[in-house]
C-alpha positions as CSV (number, residue, x, y, z in Angstrom):
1,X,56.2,18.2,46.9
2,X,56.9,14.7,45.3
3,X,53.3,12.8,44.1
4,X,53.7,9.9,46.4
5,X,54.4,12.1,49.6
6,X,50.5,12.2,50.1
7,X,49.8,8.9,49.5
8,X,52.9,7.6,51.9
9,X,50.8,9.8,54.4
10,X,47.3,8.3,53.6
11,X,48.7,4.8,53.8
12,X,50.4,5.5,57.8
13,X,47.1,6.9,58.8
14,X,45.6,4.0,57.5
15,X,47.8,1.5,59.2
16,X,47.0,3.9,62.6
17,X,43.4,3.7,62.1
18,X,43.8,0.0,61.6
19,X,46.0,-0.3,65.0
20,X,43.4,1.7,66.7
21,X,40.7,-0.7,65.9
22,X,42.3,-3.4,66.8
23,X,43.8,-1.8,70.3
24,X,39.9,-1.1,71.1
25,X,38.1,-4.8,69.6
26,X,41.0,-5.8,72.4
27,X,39.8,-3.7,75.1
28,X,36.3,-4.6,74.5
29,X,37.6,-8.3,74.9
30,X,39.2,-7.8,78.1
31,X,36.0,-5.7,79.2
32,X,33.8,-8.5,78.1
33,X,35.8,-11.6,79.9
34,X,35.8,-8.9,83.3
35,X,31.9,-8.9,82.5
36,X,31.7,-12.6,82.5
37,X,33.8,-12.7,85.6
38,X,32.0,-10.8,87.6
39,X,29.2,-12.9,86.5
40,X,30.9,-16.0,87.6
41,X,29.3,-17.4,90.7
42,X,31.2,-20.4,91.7
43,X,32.4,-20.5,95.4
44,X,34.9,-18.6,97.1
45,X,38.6,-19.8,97.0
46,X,40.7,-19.6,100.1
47,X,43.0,-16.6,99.7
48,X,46.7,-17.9,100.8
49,X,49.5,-14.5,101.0
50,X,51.4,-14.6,97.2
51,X,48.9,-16.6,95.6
52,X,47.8,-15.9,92.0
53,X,44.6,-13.8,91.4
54,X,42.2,-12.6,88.3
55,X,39.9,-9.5,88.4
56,X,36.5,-10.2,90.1
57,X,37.7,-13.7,91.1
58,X,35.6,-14.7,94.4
59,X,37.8,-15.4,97.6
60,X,37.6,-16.3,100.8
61,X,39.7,-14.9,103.4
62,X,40.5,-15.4,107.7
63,X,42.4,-13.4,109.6
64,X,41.6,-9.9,112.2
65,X,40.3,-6.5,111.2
66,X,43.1,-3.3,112.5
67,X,39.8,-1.9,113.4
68,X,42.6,0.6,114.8
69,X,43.9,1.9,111.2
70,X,41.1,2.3,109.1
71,X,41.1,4.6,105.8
72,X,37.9,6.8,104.8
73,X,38.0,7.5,101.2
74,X,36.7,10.9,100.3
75,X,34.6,12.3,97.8
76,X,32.8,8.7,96.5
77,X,29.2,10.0,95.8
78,X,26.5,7.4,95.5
79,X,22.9,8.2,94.3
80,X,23.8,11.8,94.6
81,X,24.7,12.1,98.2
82,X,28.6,11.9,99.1
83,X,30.1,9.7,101.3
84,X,33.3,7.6,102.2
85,X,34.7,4.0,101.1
86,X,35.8,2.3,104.4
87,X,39.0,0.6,103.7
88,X,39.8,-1.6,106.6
89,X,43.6,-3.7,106.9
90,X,43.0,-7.2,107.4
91,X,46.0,-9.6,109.1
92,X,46.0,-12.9,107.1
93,X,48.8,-14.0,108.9
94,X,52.0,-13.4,110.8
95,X,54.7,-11.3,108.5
96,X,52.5,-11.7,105.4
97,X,51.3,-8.1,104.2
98,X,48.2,-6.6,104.9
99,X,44.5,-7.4,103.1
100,X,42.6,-4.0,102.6
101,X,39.4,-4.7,102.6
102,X,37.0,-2.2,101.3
103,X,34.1,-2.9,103.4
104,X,31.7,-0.4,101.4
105,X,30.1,3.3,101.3
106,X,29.2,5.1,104.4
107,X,27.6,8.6,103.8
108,X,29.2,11.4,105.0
109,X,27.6,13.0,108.2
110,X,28.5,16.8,109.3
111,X,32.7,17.6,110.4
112,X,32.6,14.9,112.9
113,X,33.2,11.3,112.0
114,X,31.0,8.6,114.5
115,X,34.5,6.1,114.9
116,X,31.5,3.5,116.6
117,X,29.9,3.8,113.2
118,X,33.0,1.8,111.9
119,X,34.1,-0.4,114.2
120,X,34.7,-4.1,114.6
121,X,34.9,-7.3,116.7
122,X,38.8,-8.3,117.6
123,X,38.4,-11.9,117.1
124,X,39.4,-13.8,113.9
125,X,36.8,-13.5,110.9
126,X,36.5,-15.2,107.5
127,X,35.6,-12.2,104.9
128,X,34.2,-13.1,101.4
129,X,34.8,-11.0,98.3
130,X,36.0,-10.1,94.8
131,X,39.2,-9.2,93.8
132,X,39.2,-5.0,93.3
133,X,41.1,-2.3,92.8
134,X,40.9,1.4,94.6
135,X,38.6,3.8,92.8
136,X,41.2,6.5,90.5
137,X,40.9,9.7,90.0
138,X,41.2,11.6,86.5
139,X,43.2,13.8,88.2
140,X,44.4,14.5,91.8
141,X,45.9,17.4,93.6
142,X,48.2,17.4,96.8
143,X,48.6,14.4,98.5
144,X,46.3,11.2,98.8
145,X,47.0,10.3,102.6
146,X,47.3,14.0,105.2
147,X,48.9,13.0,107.8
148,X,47.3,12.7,110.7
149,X,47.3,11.4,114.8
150,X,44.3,10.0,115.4
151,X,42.3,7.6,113.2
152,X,40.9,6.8,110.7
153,X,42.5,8.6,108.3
154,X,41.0,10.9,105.1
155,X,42.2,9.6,101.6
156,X,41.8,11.2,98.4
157,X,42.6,8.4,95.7
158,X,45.7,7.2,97.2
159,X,47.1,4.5,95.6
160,X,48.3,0.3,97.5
161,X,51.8,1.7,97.6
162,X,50.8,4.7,99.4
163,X,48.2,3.3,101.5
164,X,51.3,0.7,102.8
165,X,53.6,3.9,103.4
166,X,50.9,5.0,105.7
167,X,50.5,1.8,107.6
168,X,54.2,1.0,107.8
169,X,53.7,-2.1,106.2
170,X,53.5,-4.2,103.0
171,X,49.7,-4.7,101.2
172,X,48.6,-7.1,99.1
173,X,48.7,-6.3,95.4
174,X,44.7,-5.8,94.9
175,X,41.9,-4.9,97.0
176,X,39.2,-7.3,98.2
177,X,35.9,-6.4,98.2
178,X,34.0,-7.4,100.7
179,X,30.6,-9.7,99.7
180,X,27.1,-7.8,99.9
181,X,26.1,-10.4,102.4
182,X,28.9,-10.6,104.8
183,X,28.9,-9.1,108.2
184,X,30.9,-6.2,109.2
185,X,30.0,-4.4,105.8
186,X,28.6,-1.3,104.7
187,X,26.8,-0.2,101.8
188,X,28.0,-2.1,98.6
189,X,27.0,-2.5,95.4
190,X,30.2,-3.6,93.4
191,X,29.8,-3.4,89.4
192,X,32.3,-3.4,86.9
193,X,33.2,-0.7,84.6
194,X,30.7,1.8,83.5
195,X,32.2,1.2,80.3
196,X,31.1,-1.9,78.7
197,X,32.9,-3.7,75.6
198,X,30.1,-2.6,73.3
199,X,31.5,0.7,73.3
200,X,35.1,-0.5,72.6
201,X,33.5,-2.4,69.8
202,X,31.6,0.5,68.5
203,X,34.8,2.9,68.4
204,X,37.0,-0.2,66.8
205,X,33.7,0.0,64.0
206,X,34.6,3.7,63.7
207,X,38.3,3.3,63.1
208,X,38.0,0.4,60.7
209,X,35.2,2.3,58.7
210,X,37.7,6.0,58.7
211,X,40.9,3.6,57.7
212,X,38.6,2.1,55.0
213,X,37.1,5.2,53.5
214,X,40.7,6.8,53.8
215,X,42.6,3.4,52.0
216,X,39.8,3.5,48.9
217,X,40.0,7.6,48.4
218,X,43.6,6.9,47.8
219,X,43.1,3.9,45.6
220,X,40.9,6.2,43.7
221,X,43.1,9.1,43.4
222,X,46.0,7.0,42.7
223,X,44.1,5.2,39.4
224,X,42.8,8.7,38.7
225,X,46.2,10.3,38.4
226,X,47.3,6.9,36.5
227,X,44.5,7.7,33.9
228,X,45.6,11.0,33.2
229,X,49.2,10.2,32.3
């Protein structure tokens, strides 16, 4: 094997450990500026169908609950006890698509679900938020939405595109949800990720330090082999 085949190598792993480091001092960024969002406390912006939206961003939305075609998410545990995310369509207006509202964590009681425990008024409301997303799954088997003929209807981590194949209609890109201390709600308690940017940071330390150890162990072997000749 040629004498420079093992130092090619060296040097592409320390150009990956380099890229690493900087893919996670990004992440750590954009988990730092969703921090700071979430933080952000500045009133609610009217939501208008097509409109432009960050994550966390505070909104302000009117329109009527399909208290008819509601979604129970399965399988969200909270404080060790397991229970459903209500997901609830909101209308913001005539041929626009659909808000779903996630209007918080119900526990799960017995076989039966109490419908009444879920239900809502049929005149217009004004719901108050921050932009979300559905909860994912690391992995999933069979589908996310069983068809069924009476609602609501079980989810297991379906995605906005398959939540709008269920309803028969287009959904808004993002999921609102809905403010602690709005009416209509459930239990919520909205955080960002569990993973904060200090961990990103600490990983991008790790790679940096690897691709530095690496790049001066083949500095060092490449002046010791330049001794010896």
């Amino acid at each position: 094997m040629p004498d420079w085949v093992p130092f090619a190598v060296g040097a592409l792993l320390v150009i990956q450990f380099a890229g690493l480091g900087v893919w996670q001092i990004s992440r750590g960024l954009e988990k730092q500026a969703d921090r700071d969002a979430f933080r952000d406390q500045h009133s609610a912006a009217g939501f208008t169908s097509g409109m432009e939206v960050r994550p966390y961003q505070r909104l302000r939305a009117t329109g009527r609950f399909d208290a008819a075609r509601q979604f129970l998410l399965d399988n969200i545990m909270l404080n060790s006890r397991y229970g459903h995310y209500v997901l609830t369509p909101l209308s913001v207006g005539d041929g626009e698509p659909l808000l779903i509202v996630n209007r918080g964590w119900i526990e799960r009681a017995g076989r039966d679900f109490d419908t009444q425990s879920i239900a809502l008024p049929e005149s217009r409301v004004t719901v108050r938020g921050r932009v979300g997303s559905l909860p994912r799954a690391g992995y999933r088997m069979g589908e996310a939405i069983l068809p069924a003929a009476t609602w609501p209807q079980h989810a297991a981590f379906p995605t906005l595109d398959e939540i709008a194949a269920s309803l028969g209609q287009e959904v808004q890109p993002f999921v609102l949800l809905m403010d602690p201390d709005d009416d209509h709600g459930l239990l919520r308690h909205w955080v960002p990720e569990v993973m904060g940017p200090g961990r990103h940071f600490g990983y991008a330390f790790q790679w940096f330090a690897m691709g530095a150890v690496l790049a001066a162990m083949l500095v060092w072997n490449f002046r010791r082999r330049g001794l010896r000749r």
